[in-house]
DRENPA-3360 file (N, C-alpha, C; in nm, 2 decimals, always signed):
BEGIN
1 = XXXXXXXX = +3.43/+3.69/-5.19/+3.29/+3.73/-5.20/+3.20/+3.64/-5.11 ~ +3.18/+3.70/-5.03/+3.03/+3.64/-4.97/+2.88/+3.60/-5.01 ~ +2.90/+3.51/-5.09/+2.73/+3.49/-5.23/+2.73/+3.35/-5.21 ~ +2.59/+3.33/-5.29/+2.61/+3.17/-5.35/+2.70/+3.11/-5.42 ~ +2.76/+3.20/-5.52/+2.80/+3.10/-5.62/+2.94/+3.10/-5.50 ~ +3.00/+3.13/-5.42/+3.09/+3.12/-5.35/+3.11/+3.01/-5.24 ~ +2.98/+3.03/-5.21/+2.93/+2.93/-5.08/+2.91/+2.79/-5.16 ~ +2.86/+2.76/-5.29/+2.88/+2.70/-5.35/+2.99/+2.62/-5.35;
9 = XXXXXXXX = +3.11/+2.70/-5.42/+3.23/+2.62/-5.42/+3.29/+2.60/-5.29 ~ +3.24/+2.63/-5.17/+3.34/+2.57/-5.11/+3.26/+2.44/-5.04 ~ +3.12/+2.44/-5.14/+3.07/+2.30/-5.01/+3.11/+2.19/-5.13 ~ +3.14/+2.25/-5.28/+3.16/+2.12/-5.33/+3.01/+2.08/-5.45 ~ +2.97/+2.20/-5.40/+2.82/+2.16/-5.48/+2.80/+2.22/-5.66 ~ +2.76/+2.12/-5.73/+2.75/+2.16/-5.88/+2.60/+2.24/-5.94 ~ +2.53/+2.12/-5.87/+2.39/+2.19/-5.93/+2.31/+2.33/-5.89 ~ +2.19/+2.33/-5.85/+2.12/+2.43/-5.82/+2.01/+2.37/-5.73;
17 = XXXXXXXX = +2.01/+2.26/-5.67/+1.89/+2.16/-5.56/+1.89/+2.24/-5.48 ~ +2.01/+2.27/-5.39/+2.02/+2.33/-5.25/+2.03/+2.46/-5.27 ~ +2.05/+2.55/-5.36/+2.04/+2.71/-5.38/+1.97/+2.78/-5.28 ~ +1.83/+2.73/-5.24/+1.74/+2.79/-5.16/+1.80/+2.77/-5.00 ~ +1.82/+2.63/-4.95/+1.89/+2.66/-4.86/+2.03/+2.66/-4.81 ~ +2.08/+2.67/-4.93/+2.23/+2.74/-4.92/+2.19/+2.91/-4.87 ~ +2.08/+2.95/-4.96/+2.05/+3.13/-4.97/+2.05/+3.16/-4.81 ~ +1.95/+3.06/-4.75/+1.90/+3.09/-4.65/+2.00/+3.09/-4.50;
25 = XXXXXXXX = +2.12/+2.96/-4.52/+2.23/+2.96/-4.46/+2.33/+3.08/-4.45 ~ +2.34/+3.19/-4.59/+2.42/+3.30/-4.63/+2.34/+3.40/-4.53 ~ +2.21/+3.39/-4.49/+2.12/+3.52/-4.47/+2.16/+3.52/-4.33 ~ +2.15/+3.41/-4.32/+2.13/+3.35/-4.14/+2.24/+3.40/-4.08 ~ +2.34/+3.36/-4.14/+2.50/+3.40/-4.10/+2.52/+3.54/-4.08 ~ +2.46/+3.60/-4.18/+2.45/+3.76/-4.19/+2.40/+3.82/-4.10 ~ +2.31/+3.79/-4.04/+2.15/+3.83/-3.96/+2.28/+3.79/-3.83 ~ +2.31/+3.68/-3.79/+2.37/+3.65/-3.68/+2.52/+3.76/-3.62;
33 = XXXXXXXX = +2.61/+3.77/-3.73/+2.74/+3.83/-3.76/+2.66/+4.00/-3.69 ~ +2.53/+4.06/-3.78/+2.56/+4.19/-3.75/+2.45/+4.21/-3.68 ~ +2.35/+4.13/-3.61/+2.34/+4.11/-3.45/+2.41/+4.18/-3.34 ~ +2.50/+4.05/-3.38/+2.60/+4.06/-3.30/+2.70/+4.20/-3.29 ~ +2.70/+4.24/-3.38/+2.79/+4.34/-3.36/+2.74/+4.48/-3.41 ~ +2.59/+4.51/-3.41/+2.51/+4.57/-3.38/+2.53/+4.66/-3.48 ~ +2.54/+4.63/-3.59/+2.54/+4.72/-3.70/+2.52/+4.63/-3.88 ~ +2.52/+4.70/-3.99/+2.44/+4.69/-4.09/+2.63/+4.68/-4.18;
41 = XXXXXXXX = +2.67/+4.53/-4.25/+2.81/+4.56/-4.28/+2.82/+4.61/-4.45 ~ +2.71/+4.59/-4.54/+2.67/+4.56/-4.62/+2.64/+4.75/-4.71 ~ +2.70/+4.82/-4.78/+2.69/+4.92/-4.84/+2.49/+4.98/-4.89 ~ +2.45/+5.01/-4.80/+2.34/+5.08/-4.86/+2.27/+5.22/-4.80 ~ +2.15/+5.26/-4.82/+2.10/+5.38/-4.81/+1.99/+5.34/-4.72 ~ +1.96/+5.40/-4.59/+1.88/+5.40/-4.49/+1.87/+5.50/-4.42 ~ +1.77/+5.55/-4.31/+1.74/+5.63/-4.25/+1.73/+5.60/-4.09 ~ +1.80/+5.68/-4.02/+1.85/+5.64/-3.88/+1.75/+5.74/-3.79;
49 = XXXXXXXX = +1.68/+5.67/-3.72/+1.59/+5.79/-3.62/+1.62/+5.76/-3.46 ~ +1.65/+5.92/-3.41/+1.70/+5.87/-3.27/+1.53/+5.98/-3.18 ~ +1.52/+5.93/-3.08/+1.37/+5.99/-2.96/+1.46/+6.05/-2.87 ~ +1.42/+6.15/-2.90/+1.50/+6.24/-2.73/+1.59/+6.22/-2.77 ~ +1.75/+6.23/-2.84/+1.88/+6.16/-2.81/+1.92/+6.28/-2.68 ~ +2.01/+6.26/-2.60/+2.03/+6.31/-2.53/+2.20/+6.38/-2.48 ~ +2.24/+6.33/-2.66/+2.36/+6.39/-2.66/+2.38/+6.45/-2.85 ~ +2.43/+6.54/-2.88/+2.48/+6.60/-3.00/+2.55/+6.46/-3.05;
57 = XXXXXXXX = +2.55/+6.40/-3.04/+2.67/+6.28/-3.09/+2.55/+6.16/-3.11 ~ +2.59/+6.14/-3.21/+2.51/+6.03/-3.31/+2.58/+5.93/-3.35 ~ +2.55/+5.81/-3.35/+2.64/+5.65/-3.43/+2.54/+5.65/-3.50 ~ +2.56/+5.64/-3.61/+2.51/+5.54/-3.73/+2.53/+5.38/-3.71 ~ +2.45/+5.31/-3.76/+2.44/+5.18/-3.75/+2.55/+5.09/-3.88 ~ +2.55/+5.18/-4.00/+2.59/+5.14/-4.08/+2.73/+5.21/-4.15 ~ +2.77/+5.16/-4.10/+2.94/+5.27/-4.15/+3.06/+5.16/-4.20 ~ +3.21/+5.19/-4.23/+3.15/+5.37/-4.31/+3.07/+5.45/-4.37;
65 = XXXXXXXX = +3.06/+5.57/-4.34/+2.94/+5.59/-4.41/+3.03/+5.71/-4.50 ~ +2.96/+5.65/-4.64/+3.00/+5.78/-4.77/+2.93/+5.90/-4.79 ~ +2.79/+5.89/-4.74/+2.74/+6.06/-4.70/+2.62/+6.03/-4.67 ~ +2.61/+6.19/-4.58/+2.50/+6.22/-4.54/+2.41/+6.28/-4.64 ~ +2.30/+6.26/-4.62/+2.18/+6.31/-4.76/+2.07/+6.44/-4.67 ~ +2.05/+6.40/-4.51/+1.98/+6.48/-4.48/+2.04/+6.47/-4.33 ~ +2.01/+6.56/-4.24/+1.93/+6.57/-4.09/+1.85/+6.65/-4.08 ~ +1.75/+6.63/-3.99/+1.64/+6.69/-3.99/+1.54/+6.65/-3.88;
73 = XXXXXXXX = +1.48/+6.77/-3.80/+1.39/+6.75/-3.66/+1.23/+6.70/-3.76 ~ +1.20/+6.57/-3.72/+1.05/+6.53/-3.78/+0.97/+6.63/-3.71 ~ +0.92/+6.66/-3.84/+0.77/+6.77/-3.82/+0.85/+6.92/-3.79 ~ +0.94/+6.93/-3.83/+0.97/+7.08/-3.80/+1.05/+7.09/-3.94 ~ +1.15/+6.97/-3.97/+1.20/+7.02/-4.12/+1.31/+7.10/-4.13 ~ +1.36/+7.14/-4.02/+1.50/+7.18/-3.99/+1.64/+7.08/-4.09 ~ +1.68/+7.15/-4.19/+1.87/+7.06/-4.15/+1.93/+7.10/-4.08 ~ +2.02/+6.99/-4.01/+2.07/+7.11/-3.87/+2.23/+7.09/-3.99;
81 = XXXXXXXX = +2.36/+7.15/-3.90/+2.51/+7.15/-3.96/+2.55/+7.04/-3.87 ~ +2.62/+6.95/-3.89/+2.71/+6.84/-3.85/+2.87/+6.84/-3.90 ~ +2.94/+6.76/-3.83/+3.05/+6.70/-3.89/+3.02/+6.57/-3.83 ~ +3.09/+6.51/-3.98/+3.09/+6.33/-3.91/+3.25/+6.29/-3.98 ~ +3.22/+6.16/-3.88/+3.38/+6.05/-3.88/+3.32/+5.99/-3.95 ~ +3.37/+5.97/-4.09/+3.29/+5.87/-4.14/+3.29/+5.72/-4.16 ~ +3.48/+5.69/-4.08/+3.51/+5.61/-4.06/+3.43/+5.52/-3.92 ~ +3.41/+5.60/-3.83/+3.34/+5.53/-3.68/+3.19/+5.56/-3.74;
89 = XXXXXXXX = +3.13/+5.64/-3.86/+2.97/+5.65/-3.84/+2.90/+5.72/-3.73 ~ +3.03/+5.85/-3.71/+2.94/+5.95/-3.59/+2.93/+6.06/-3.66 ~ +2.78/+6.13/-3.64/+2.70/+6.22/-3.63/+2.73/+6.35/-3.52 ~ +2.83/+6.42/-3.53/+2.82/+6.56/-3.46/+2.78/+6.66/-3.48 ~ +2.66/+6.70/-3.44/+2.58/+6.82/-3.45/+2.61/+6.95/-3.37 ~ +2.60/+7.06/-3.49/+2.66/+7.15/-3.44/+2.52/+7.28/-3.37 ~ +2.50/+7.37/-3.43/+2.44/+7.48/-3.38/+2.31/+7.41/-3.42 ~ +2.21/+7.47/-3.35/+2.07/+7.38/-3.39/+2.09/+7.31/-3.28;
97 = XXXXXXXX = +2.14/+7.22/-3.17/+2.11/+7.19/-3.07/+2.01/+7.24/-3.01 ~ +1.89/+7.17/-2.96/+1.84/+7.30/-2.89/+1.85/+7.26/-2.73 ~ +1.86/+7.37/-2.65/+1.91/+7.39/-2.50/+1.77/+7.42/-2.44 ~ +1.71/+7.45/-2.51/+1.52/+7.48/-2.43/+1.50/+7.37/-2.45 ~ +1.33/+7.39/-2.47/+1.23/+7.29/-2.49/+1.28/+7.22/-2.65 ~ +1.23/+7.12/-2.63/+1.24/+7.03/-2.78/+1.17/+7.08/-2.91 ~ +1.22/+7.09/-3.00/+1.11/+7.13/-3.11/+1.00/+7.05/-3.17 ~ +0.92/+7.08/-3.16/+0.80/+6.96/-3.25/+0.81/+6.85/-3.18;
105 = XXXXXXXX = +0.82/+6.77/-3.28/+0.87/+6.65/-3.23/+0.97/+6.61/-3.26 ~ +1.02/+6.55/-3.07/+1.16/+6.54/-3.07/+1.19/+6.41/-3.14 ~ +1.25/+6.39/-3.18/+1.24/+6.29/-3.32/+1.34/+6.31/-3.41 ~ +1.49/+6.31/-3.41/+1.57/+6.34/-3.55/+1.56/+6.26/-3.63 ~ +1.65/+6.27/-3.70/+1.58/+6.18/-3.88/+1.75/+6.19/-3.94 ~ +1.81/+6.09/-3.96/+1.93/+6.08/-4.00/+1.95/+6.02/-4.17 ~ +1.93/+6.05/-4.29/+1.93/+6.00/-4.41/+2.04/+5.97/-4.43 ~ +2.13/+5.86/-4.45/+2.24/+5.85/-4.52/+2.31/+5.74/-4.59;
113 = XXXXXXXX = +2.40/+5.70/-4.64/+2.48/+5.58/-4.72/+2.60/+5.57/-4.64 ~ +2.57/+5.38/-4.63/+2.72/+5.36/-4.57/+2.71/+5.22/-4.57 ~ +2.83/+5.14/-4.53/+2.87/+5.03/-4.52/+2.95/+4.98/-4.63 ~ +3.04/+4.84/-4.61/+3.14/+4.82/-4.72/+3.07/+4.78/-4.86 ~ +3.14/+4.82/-4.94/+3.12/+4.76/-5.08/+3.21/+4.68/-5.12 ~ +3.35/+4.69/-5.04/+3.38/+4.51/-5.05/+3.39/+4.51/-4.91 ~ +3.40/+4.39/-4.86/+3.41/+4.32/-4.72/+3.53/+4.33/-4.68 ~ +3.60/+4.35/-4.55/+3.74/+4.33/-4.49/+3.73/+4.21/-4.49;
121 = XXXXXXXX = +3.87/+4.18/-4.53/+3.92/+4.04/-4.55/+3.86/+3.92/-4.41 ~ +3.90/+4.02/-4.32/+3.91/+3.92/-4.16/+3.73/+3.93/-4.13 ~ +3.64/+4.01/-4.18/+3.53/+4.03/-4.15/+3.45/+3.91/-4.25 ~ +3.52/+3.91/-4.40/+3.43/+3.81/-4.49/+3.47/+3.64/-4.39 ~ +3.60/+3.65/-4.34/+3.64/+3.52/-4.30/+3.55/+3.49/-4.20 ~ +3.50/+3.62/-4.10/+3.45/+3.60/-3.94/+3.26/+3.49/-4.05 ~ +3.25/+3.56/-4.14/+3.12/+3.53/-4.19/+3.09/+3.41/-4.29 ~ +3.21/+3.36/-4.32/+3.23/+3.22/-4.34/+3.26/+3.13/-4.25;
129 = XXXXXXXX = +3.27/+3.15/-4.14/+3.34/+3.06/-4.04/+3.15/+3.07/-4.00 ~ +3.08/+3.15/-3.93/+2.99/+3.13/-3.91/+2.88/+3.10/-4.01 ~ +2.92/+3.12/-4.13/+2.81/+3.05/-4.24/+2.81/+2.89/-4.27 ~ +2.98/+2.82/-4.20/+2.97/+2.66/-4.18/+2.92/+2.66/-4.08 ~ +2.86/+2.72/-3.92/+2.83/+2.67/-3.86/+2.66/+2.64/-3.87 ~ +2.64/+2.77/-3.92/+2.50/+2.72/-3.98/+2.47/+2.66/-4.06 ~ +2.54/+2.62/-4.12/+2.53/+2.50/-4.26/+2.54/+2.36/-4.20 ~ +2.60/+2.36/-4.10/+2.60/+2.23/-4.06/+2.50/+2.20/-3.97;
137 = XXXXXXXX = +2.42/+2.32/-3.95/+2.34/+2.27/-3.81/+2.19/+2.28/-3.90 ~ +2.18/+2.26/-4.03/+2.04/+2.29/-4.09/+2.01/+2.14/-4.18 ~ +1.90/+2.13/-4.18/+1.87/+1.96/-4.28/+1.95/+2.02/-4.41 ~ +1.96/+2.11/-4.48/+2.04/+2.09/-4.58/+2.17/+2.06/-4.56 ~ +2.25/+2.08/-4.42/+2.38/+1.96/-4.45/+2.36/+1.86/-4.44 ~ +2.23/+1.80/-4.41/+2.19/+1.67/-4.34/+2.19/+1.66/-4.22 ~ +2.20/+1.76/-4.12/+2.19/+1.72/-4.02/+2.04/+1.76/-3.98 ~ +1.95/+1.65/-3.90/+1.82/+1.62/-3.80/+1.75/+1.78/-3.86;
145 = XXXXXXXX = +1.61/+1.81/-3.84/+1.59/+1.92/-3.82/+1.52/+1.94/-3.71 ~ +1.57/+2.07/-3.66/+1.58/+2.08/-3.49/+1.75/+2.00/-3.40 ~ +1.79/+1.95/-3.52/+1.92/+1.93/-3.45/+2.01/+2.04/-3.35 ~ +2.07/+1.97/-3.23/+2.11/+2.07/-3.15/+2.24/+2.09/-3.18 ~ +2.27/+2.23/-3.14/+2.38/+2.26/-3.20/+2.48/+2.28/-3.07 ~ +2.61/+2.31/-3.11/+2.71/+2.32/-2.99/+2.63/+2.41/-2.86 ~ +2.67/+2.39/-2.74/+2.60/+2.49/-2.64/+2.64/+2.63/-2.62 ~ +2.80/+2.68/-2.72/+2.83/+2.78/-2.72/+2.96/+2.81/-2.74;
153 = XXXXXXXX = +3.01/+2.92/-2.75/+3.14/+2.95/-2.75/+3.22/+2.88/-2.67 ~ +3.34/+2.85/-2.67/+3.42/+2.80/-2.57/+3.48/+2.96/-2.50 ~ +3.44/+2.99/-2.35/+3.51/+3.13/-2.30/+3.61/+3.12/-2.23 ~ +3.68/+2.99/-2.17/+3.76/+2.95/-2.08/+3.79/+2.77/-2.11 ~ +3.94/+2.72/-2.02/+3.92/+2.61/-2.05/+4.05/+2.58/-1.90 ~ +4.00/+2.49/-1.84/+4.13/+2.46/-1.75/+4.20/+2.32/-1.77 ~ +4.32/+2.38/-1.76/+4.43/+2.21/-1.79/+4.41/+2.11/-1.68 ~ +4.43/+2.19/-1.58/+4.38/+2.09/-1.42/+4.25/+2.01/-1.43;
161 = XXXXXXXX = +4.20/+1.95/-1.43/+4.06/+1.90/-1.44/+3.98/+1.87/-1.54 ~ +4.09/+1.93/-1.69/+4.00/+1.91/-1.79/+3.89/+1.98/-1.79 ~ +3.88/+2.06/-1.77/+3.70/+2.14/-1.73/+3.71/+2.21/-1.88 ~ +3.61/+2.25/-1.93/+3.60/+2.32/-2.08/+3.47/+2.46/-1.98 ~ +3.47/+2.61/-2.01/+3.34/+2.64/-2.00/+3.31/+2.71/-2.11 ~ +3.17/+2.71/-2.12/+3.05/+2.75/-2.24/+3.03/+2.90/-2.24 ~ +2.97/+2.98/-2.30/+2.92/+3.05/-2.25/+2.77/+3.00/-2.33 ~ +2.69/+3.02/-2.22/+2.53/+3.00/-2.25/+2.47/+3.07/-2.38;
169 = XXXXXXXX = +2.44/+3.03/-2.44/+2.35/+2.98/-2.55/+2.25/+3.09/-2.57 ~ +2.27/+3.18/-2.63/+2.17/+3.27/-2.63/+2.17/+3.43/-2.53 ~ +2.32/+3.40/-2.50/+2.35/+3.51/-2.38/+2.47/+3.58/-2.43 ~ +2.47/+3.71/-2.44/+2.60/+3.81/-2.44/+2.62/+3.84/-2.33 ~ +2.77/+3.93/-2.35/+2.86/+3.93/-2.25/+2.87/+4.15/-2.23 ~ +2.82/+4.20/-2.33/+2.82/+4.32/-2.32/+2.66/+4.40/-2.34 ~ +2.67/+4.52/-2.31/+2.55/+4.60/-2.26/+2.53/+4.65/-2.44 ~ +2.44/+4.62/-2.47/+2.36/+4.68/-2.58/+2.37/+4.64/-2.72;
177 = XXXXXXXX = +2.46/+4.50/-2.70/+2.46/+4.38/-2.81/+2.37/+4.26/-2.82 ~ +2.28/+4.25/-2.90/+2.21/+4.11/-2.91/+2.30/+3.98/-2.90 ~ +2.25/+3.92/-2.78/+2.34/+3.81/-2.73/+2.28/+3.65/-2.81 ~ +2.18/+3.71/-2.89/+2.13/+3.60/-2.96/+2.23/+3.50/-3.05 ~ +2.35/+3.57/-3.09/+2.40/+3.50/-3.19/+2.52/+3.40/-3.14 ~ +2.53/+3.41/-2.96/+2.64/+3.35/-2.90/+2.64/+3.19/-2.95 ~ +2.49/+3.15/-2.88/+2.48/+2.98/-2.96/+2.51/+2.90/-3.03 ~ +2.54/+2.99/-3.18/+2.55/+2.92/-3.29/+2.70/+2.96/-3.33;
185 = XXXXXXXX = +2.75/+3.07/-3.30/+2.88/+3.12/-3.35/+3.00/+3.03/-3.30 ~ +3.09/+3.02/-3.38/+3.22/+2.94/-3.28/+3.30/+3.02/-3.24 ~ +3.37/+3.06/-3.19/+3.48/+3.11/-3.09/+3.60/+3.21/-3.18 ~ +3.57/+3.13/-3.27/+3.69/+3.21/-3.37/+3.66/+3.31/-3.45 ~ +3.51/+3.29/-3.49/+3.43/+3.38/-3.58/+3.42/+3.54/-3.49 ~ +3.35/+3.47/-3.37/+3.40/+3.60/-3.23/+3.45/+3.66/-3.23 ~ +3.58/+3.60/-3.24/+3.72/+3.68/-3.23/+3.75/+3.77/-3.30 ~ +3.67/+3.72/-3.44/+3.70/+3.82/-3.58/+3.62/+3.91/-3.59;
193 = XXXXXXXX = +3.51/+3.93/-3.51/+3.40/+4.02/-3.54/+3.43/+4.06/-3.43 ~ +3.48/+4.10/-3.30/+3.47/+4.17/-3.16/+3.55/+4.30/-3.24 ~ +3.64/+4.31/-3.36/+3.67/+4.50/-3.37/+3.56/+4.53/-3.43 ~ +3.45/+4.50/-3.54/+3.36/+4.51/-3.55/+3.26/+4.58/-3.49 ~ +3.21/+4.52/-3.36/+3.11/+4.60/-3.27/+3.11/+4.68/-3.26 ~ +2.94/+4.76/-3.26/+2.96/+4.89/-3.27/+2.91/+4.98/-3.14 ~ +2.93/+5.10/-3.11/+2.91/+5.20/-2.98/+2.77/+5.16/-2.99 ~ +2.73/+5.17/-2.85/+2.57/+5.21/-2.81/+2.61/+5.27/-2.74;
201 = XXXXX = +2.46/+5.38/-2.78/+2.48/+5.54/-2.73/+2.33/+5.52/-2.70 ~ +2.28/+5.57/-2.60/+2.14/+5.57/-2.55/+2.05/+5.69/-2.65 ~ +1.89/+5.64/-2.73/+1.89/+5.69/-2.76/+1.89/+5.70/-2.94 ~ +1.99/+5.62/-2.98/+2.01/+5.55/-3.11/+1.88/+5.47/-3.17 ~ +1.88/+5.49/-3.29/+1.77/+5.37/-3.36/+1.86/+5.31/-3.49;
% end
């Protein structure tokens, strides 16, 4: 489980002093994790809107997803027919495409439920490995506030020269991932979250 009282036991802690920024270290981790990997991992009910999409083929952000509740053109009120993967979180629309002009407003509207209700094993691990890094880099482990943290992943490293390289701090490596979480993540957490990432399809909300 991914919670307090979890995060709890593994720093060792009895009372309830640090609860608040324990909470805040669990959030952070979370926020960073699905950033990064451009999706929602966490089982709930949301509404997906894509402008213009410009293909029949839809990603959901949050998958798997256990069902769809609606589709529908805003302001016209249409359900259109779909099939979805509900394993990948794609949206395939069938008849109702329209090949003319747009209807109303082009605007779909995607209602549905998804994400895990329990965590993959290697996914809860990618989100503990990244919840010590932010634990250690916050005044509630004691460390400085504003304390600087590693400069980044390790992406390379050479035996000749000893050379180590970084990747920069605040920078991704792929087209339509928030590169914000490179900084603080370590290397291994990465590695656990790269099957994770999800398709960007132009288009998506």
């Amino acid at each position: 489980m991914f919670d307090l009282a979890t995060a709890k036991l593994r720093l060792g802690i009895t009372d309830g002093a640090q609860d608040a920024a324990i909470t805040t270290a669990l959030n952070g981790a979370l926020a960073l994790a699905e950033r990064y990997c451009d999706r929602g991992f966490y089982f709930n009910a949301e509404t997906a809107r894509f402008f213009r999409p410009t293909s029949p083929r839809l990603v959901l952000r949050r998958y798997p997803v256990a069902r769809i509740l609606s589709v529908l053109w805003i302001g016209v009120g249409e359900l259109l027919p779909y099939a979805l993967q509900h394993e990948a979180g794609i949206v395939m629309l069938g008849c109702g495409w329209p090949s003319g002009p747009w209807p109303g407003t082009p605007t779909l509207e995607v209602a549905y439920e998804g994400g895990y209700k329990v965590l993959p094993a290697d996914l809860e691990l990618a989100l503990w490995m990244t919840f010590d890094a932010v634990w250690l880099a916050t005044p509630g482990a004691g460390a400085a506030s504003g304390a600087n943290v590693s400069p980044g992943a390790v992406r390379s490293f050479s035996i000749d020269g000893m050379s180590l390289t970084y990747a920069e701090s605040g920078k991704g490596n792929a087209s339509g991932h928030d590169g914000g979480a490179w900084g603080l993540m370590p290397a291994s957490a990465i590695a656990a979250l790269d099957p994770y990432r999800a398709e960007t399809v132009v288009g998506g909300a």
